[in-house]
C-alpha positions as CSV (number, residue, x, y, z in Angstrom):
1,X,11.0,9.7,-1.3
2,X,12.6,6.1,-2.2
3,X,10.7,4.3,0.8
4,X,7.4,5.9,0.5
5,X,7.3,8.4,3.1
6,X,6.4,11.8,2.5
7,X,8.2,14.5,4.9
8,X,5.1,17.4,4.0
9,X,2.2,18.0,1.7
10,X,-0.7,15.5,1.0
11,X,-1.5,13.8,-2.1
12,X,-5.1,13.6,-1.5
13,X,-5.8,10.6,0.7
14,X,-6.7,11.2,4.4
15,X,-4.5,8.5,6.9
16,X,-6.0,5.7,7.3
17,X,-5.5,2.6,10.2
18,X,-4.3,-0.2,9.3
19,X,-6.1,-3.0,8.7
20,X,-9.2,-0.6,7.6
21,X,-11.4,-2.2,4.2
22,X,-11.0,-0.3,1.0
23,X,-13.7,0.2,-1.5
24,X,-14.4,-2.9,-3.8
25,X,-12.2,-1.7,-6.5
26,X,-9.1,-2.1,-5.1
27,X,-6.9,-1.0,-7.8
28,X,-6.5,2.7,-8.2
29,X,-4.7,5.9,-9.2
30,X,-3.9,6.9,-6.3
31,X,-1.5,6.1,-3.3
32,X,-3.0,5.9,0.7
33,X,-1.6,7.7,3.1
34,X,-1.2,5.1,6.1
35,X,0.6,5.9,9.3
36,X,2.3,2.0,10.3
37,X,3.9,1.2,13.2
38,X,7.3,-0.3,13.2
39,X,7.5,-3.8,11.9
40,X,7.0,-6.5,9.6
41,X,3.7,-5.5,6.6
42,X,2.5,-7.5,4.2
43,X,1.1,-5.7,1.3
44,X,-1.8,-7.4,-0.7
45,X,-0.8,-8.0,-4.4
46,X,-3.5,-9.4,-5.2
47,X,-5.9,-6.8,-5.3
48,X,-8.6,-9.2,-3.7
49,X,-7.8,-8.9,0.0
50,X,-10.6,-7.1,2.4
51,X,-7.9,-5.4,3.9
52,X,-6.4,-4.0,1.0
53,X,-3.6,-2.8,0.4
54,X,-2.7,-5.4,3.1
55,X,-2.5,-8.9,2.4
56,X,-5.7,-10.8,4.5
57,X,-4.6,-14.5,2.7
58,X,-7.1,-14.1,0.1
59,X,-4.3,-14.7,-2.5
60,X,-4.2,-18.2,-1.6
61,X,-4.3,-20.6,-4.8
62,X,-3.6,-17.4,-7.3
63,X,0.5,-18.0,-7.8
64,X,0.6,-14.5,-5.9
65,X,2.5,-13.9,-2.4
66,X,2.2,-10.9,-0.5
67,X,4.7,-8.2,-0.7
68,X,7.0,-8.0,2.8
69,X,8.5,-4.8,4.0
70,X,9.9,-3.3,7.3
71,X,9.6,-0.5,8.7
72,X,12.3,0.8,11.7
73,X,9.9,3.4,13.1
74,X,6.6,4.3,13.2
75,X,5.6,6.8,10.3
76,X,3.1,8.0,8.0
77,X,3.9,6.0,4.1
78,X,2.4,6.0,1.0
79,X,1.5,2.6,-0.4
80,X,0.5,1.8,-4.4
81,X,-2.8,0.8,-5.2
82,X,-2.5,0.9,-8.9
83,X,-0.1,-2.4,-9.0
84,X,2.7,-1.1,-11.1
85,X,4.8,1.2,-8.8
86,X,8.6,0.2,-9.8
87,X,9.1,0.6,-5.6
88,X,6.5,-1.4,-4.3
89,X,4.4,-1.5,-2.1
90,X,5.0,1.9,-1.9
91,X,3.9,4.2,-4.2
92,X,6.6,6.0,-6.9
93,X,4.0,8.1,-9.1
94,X,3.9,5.6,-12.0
95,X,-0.1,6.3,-11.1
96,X,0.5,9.4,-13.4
97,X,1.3,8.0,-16.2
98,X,-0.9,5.2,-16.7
């Protein structure tokens, strides 16, 4: 879907909290799964935040700013983490191409 949310099916990354650190390499081929409450994000575009794919401030002094979205409900979304979705932060597949 457009916003990121999936309505069934898995693409292979188990939910995870937000606010939970990612491996080292941030950047990958693949989109998390994150169940977010509803609200004002910041996703990390960075790549070097230790709360990746949110934004922790590390970006500071790089020319980069956090991504902002909203969300109006609480719901499960799939957020990029290979930096060239065309609807970020969430993820649109370009993962498969690259």
């Amino acid at each position: 879907m457009k916003d990121g949310t999936q309505s069934s099916g898995s693409l292979g990354n188990p939910p995870t909290k937000h606010g939970t650190p990612m491996p080292e390499t941030h950047f990958t081929k693949s989109p998390l799964a994150v169940e977010l409450e509803a609200g004002t994000h910041y996703a990390c575009t960075c790549g070097k935040s230790a709360k990746f794919p949110f934004c922790d401030g590390s970006h500071k002094g790089s020319g980069l700013a956090p991504k902002k979205f909203e969300l109006d409900e609480k719901k499960t979304v799939y957020l990029c983490r290979c930096g060239k979705s065309g609807n970020a932060p969430f993820c649109d597949g370009t993962h498969k191409a690259a």
